[in-house]
Backbone as a chain_set.jsonl record, in Angstrom:
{"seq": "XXXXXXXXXXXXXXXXXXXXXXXXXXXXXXXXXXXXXXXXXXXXXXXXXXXXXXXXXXXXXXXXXXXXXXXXXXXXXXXXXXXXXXXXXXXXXXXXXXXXXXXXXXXXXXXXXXXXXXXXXXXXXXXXXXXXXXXXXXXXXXXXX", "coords": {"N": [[-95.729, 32.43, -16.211], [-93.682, 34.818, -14.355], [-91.834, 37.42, -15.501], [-88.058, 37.125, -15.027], [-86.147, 39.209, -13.466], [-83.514, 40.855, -13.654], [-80.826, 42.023, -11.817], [-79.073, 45.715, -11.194], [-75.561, 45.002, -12.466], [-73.198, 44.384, -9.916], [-70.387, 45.55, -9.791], [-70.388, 47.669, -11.05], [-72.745, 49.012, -11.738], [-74.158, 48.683, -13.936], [-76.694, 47.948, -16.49], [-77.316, 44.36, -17.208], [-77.13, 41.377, -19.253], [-78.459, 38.477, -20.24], [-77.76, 35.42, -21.576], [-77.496, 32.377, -23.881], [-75.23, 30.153, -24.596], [-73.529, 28.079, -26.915], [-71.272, 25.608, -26.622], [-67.765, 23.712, -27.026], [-67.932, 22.123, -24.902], [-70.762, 21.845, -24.157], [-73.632, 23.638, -23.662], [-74.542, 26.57, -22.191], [-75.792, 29.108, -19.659], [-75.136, 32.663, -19.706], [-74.663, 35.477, -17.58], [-73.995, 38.809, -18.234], [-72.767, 41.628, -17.509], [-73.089, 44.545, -19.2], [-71.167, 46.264, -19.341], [-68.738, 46.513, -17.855], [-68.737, 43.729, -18.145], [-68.486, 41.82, -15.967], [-69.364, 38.761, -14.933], [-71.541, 35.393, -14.59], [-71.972, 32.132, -14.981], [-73.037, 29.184, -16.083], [-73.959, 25.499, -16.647], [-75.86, 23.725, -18.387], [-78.068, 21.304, -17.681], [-78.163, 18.696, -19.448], [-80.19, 15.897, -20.192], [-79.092, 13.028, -20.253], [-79.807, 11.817, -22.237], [-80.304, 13.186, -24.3], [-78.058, 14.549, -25.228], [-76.117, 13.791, -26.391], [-77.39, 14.592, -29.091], [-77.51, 17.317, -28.566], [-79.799, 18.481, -28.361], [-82.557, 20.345, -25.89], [-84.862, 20.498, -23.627], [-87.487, 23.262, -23.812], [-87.785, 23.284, -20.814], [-86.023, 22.562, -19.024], [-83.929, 24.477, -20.164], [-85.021, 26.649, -19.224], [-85.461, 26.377, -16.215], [-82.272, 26.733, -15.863], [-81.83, 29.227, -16.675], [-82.963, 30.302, -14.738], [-81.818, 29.719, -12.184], [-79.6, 30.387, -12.776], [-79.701, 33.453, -13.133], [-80.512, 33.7, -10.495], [-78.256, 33.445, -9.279], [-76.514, 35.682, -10.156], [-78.201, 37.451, -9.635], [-77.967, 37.731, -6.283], [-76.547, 39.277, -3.921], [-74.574, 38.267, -1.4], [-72.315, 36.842, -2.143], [-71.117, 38.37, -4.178], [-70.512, 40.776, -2.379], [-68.82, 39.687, -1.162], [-66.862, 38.775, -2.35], [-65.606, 41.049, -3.471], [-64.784, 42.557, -1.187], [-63.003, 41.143, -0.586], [-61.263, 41.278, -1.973], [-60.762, 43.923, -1.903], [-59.409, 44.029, 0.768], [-57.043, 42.272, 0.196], [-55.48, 44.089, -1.728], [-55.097, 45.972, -0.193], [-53.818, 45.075, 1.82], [-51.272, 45.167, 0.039], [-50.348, 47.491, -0.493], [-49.503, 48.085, 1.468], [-47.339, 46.725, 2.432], [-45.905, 47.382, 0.181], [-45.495, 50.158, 0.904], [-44.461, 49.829, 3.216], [-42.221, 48.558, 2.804], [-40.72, 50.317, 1.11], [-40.486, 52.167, 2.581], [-38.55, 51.447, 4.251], [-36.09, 50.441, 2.313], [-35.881, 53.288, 1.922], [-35.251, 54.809, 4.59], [-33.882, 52.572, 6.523], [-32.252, 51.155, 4.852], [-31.008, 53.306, 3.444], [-31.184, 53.792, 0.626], [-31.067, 55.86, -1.093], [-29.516, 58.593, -2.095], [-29.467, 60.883, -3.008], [-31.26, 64.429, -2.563], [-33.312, 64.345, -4.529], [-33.577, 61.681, -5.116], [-34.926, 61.001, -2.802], [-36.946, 62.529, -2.555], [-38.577, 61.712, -4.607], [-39.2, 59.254, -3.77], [-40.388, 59.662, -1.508], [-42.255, 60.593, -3.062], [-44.085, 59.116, -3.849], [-44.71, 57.078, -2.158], [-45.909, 59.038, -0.996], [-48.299, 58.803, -3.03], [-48.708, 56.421, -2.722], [-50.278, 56.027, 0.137], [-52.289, 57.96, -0.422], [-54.05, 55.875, -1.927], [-54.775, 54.161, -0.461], [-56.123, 55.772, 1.194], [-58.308, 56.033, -0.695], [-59.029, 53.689, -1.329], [-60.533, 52.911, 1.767], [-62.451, 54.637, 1.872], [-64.2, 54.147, 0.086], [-64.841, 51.66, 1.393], [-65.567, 52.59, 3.284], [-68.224, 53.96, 2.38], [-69.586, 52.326, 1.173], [-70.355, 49.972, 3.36], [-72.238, 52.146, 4.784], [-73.949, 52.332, 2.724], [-75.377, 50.164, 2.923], [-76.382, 49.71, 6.141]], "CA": [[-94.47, 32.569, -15.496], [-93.387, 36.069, -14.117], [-90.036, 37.272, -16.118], [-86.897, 36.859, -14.282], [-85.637, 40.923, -13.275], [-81.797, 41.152, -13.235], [-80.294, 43.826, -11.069], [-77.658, 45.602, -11.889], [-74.467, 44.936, -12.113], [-72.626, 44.817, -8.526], [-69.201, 46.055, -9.451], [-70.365, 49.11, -11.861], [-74.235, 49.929, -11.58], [-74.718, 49.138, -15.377], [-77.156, 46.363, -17.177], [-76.84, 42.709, -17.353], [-77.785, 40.593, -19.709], [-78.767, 37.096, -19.904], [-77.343, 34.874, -22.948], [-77.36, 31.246, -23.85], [-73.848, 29.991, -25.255], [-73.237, 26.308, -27.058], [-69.362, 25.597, -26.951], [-67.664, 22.156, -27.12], [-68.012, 21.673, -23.276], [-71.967, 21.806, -23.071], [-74.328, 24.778, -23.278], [-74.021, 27.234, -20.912], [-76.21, 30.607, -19.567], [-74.551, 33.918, -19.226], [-74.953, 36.87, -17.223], [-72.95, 39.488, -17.768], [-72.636, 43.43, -17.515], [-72.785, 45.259, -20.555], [-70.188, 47.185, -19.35], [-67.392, 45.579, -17.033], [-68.088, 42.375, -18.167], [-68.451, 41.162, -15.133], [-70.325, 37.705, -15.599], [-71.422, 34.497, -14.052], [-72.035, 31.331, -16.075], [-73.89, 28.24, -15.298], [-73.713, 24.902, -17.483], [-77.278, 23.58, -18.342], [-77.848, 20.464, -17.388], [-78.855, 18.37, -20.125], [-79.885, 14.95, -19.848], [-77.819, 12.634, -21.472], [-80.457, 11.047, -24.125], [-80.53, 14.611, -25.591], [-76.501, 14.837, -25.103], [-75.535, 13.611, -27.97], [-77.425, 15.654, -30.584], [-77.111, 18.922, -28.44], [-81.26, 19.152, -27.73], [-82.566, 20.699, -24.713], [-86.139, 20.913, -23.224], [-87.155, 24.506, -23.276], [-88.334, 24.071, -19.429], [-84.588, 22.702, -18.295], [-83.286, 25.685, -20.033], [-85.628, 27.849, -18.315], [-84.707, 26.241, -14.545], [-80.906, 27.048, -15.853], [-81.86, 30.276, -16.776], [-83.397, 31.103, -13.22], [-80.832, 29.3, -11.407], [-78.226, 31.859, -13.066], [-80.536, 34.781, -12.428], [-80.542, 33.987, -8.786], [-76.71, 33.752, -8.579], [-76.379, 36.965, -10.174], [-79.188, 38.451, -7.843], [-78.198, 36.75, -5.192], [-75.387, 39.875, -3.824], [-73.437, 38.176, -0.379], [-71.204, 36.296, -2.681], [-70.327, 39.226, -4.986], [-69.597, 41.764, -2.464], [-67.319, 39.19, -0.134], [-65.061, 38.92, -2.735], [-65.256, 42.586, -4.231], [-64.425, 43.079, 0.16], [-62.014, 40.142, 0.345], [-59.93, 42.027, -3.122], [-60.362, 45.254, -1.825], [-58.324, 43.572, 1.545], [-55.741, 41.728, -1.134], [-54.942, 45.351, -2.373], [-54.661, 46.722, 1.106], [-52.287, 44.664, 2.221], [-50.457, 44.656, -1.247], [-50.352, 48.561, -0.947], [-48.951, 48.578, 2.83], [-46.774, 45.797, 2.009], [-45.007, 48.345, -0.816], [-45.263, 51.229, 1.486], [-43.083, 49.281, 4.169], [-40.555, 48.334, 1.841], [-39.714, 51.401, 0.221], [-40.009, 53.045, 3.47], [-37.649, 50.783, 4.847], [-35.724, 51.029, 1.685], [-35.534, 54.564, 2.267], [-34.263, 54.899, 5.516], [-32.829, 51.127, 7.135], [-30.786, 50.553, 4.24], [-30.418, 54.477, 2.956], [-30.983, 53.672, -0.586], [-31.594, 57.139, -1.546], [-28.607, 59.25, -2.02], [-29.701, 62.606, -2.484], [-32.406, 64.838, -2.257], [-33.824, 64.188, -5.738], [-34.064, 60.712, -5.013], [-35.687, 60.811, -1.833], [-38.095, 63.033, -2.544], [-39.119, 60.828, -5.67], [-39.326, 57.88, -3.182], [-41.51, 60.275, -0.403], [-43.699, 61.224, -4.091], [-44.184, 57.545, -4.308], [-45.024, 56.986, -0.734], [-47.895, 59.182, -0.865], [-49.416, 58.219, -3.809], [-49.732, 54.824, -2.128], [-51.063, 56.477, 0.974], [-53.394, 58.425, -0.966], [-54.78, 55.153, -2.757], [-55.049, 53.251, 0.412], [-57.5, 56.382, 1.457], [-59.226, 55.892, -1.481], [-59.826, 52.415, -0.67], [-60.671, 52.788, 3.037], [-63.29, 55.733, 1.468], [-64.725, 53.429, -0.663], [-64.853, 50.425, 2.077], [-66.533, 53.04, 4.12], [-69.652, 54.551, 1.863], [-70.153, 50.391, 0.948], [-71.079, 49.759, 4.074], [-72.732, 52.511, 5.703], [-74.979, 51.797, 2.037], [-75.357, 48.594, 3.714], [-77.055, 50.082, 7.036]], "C": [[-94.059, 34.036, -15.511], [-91.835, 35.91, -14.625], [-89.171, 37.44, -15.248], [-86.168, 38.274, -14.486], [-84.199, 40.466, -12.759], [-81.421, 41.908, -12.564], [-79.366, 43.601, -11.716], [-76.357, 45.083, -11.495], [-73.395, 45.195, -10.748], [-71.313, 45.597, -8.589], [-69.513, 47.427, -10.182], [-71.59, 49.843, -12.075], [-74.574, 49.324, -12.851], [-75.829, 47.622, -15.681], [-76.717, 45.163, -17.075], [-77.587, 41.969, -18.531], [-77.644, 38.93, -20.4], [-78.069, 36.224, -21.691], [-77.026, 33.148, -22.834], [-76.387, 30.995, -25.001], [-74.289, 28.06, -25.535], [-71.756, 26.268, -27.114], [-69.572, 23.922, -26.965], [-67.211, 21.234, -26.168], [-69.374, 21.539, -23.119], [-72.581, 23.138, -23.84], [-74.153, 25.199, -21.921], [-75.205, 28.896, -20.795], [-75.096, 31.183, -18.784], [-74.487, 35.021, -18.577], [-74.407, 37.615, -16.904], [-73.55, 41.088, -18.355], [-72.442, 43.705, -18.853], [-71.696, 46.056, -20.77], [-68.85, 46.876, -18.955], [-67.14, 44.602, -17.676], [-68.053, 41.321, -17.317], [-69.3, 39.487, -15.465], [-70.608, 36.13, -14.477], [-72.235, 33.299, -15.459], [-72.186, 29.632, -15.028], [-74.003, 27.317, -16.136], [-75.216, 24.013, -17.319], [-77.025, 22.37, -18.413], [-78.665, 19.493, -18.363], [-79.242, 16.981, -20.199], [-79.126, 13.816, -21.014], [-78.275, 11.746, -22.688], [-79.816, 12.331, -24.794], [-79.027, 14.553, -25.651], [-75.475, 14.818, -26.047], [-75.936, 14.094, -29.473], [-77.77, 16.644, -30.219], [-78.951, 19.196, -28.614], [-81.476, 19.584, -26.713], [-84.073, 20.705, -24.992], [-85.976, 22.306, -23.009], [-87.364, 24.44, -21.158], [-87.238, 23.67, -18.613], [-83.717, 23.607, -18.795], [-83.84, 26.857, -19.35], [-85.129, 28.043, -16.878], [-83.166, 27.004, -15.033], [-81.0, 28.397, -15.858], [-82.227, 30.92, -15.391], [-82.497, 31.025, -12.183], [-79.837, 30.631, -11.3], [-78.43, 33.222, -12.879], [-79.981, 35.026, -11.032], [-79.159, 33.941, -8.234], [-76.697, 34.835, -8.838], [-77.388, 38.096, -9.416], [-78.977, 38.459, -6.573], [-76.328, 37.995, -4.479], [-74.392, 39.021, -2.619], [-72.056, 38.023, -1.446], [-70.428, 37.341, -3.354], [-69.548, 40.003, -3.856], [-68.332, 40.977, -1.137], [-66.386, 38.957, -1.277], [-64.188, 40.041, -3.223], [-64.338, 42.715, -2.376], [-62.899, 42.462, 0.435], [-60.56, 40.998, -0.644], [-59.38, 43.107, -2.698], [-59.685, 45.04, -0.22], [-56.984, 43.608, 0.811], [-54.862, 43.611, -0.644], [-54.197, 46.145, -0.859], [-53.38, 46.611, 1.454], [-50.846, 44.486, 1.39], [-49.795, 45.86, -1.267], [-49.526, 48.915, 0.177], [-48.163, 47.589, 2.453], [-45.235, 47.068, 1.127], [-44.23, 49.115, -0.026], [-44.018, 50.895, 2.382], [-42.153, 49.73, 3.44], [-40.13, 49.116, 1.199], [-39.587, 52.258, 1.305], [-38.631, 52.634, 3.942], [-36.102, 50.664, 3.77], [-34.638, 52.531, 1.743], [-34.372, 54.972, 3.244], [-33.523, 53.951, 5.993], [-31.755, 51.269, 5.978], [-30.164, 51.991, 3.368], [-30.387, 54.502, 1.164], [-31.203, 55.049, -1.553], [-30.129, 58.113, -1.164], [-28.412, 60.784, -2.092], [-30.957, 63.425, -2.585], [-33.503, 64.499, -3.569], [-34.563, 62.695, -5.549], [-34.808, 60.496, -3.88], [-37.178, 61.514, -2.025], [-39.13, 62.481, -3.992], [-39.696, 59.843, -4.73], [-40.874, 58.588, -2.406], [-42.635, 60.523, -1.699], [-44.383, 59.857, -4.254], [-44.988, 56.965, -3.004], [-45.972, 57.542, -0.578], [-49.032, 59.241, -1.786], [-49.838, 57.299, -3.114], [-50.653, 55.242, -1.073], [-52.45, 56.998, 0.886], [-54.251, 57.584, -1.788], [-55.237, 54.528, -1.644], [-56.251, 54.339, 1.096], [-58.66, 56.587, 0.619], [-59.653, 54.744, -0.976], [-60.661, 52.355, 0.83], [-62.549, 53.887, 2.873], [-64.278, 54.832, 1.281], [-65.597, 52.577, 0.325], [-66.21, 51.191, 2.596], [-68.044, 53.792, 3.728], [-70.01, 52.95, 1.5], [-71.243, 50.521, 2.367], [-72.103, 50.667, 5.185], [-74.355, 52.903, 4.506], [-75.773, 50.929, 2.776], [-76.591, 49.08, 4.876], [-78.288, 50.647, 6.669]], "O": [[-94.056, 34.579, -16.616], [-90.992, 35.032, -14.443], [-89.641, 38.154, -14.362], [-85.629, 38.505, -15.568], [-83.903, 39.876, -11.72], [-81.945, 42.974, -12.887], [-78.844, 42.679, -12.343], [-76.09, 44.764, -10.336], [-72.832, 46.287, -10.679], [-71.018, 46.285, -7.612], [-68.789, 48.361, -9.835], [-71.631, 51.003, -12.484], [-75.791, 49.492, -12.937], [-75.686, 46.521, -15.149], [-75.525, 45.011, -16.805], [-78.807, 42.123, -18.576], [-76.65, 38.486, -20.974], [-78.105, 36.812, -22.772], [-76.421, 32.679, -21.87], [-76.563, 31.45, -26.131], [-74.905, 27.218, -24.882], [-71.17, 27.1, -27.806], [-70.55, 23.175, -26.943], [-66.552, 20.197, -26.238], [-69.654, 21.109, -22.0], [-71.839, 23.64, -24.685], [-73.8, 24.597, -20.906], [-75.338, 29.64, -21.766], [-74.416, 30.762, -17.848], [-74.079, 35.866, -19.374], [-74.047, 37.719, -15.732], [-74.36, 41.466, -19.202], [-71.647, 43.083, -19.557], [-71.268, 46.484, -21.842], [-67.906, 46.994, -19.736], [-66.0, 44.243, -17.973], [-67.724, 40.173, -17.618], [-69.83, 39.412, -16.574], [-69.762, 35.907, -13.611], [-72.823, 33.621, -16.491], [-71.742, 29.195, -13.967], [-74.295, 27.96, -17.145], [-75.617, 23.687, -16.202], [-76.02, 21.992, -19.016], [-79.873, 19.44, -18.134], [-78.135, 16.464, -20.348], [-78.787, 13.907, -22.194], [-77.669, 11.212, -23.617], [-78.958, 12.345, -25.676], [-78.868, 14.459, -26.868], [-74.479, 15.47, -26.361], [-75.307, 14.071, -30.531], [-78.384, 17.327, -31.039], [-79.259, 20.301, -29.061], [-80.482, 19.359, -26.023], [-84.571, 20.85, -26.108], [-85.027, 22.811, -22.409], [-87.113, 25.381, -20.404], [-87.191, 24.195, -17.501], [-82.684, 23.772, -18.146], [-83.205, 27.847, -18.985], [-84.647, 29.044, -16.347], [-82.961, 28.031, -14.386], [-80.265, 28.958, -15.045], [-81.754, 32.003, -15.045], [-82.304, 31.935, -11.377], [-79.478, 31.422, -10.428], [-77.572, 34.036, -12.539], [-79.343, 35.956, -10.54], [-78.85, 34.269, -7.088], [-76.869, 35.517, -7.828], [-77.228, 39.183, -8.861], [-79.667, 39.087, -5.769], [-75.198, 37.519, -4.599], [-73.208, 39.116, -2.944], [-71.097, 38.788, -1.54], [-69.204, 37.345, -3.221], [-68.324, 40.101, -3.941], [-67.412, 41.498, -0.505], [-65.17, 38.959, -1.087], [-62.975, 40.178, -3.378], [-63.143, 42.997, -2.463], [-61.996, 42.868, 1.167], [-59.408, 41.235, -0.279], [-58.209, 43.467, -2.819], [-59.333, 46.152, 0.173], [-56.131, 44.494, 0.763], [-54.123, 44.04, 0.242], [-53.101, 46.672, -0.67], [-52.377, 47.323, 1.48], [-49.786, 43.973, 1.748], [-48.719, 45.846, -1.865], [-48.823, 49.921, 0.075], [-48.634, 47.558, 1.316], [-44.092, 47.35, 1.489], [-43.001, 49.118, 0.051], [-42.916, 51.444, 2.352], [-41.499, 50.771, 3.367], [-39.104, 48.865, 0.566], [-38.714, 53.123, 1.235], [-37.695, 53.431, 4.002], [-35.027, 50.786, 4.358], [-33.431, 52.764, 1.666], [-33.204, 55.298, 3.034], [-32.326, 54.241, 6.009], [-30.562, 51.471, 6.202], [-29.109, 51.921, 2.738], [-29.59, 55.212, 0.551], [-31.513, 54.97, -2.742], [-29.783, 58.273, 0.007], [-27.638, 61.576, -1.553], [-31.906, 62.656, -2.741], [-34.684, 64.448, -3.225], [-35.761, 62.496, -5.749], [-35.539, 59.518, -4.044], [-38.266, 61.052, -1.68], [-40.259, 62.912, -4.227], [-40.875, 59.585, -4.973], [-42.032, 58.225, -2.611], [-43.821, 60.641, -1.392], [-45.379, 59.806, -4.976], [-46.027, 56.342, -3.224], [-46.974, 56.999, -0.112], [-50.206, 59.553, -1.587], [-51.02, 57.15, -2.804], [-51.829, 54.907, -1.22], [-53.423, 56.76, 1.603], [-55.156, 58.143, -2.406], [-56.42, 54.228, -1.81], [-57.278, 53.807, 1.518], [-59.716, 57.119, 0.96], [-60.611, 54.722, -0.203], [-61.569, 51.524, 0.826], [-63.511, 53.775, 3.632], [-65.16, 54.655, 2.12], [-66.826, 52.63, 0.26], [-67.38, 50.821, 2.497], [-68.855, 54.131, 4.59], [-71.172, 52.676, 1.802], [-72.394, 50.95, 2.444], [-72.64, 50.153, 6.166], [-75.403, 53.42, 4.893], [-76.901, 51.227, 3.169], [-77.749, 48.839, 4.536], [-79.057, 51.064, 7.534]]}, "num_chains": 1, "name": "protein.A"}
């Protein structure tokens, strides 16, 4: 049997590695980043003679073990939700921006120059994070190509 090659880690570049857990739900394989943390986890399917004194065949922990490989190899899934978060945030970040713009001027909440120009320092941090993100979005996918 050829060994089962991990890539790395999708959210940080770093290692992964593989680990078999017993808790008092089941056994379970692990695969997580050495670094983030990131992880996916897969519950081995044991049949239910063995179930009750917690045995396993090594060759249904092996399938579990490949199974969980191939999710963590397996990138669409990771980067639609790393894509769908780094949306979330978007709209979480323009969302702000409104409302303190609006803030600002509709309802005048800013009384003198001190405070406005706190509000406008505030305003383009967010601006300047939302071009980080948009940066980001945009070396992803032109990886991608």
């Amino acid at each position: 049997m050829e060994p089962i090659k991990l890539k790395p880690c999708p959210l940080c570049g770093s290692e992964a590695k593989a680990h078999i857990c017993n808790s008092t739900n089941g056994i379970y394989v692990v695969i997580q980043c050495e670094n983030c943390k990131a992880s996916v986890k897969s519950r081995v399917k044991v049949p239910s003679i063995m179930a009750n004194n917690w045995s396993i065949d090594i060759e249904t922990l092996m399938q579990s073990v490949a199974s969980t490989a191939m999710n963590w190899n397996y990138r669409r899934d990771v980067e639609d939700i790393v894509q769908k978060r780094l949306d979330e945030y978007t709209d979480r970040i323009e969302r702000q921006i409104n409302e303190t713009e609006c803030k600002r001027d509709v309802f005048n909440l800013c009384k003198n120059a001190e405070e406005k120009a706190r509000v406008n320092g505030f305003v383009d941090g967010l601006n300047w994070l939302l071009e980080i993100i948009d940066d980001e979005y945009t070396r992803h996918n032109e990886e991608d190509d």
